[in-house]
N, C-alpha and C positions, 0 to 999 in steps of 0.2 A: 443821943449818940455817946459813944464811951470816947475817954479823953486818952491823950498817950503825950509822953515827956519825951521830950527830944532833946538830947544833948551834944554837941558842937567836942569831937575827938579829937579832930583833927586841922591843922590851919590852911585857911581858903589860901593863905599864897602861892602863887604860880600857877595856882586855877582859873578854867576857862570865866568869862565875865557872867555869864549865863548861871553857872553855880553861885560866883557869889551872890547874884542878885537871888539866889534860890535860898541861900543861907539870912537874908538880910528880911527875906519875904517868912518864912520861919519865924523868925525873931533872933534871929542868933546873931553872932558876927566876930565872936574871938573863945577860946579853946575856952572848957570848960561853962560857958555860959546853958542855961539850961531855959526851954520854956513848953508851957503846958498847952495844947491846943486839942480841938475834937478832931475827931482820928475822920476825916470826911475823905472822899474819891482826889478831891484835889489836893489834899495836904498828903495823900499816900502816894502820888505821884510826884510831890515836890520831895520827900522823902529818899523814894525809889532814884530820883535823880541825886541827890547827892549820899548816897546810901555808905559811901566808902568814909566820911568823912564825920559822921554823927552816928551814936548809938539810941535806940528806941523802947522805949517800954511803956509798961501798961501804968497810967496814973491811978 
């Protein structure tokens, strides 16, 4: 599987609880934080969920 970097843009404050548990599940959790996972069905819909708030690219 090919791997993709996920970085944390934007702060989970005043977001629903759902997201941040979306953001914590990721591995993120404060602005700038960055982490490397494989790019699988379930991490592109945990993505797709907080898509407004993290940017994505190819590792």
């Amino acid at each position: 599987m090919a791997q993709i970097k996920i970085t944390q843009t934007r702060s989970q404050i005043r977001r629903p609880g759902d997201q941040k548990k979306t953001l914590t599940a990721l591995g993120l959790g404060r602005i700038g934080k960055t982490n490397t996972v494989e790019e699988t069905d379930q991490i592109k819909g945990m993505v797709a969920k907080v898509r407004h708030l993290v940017t994505v690219e190819a590792a």
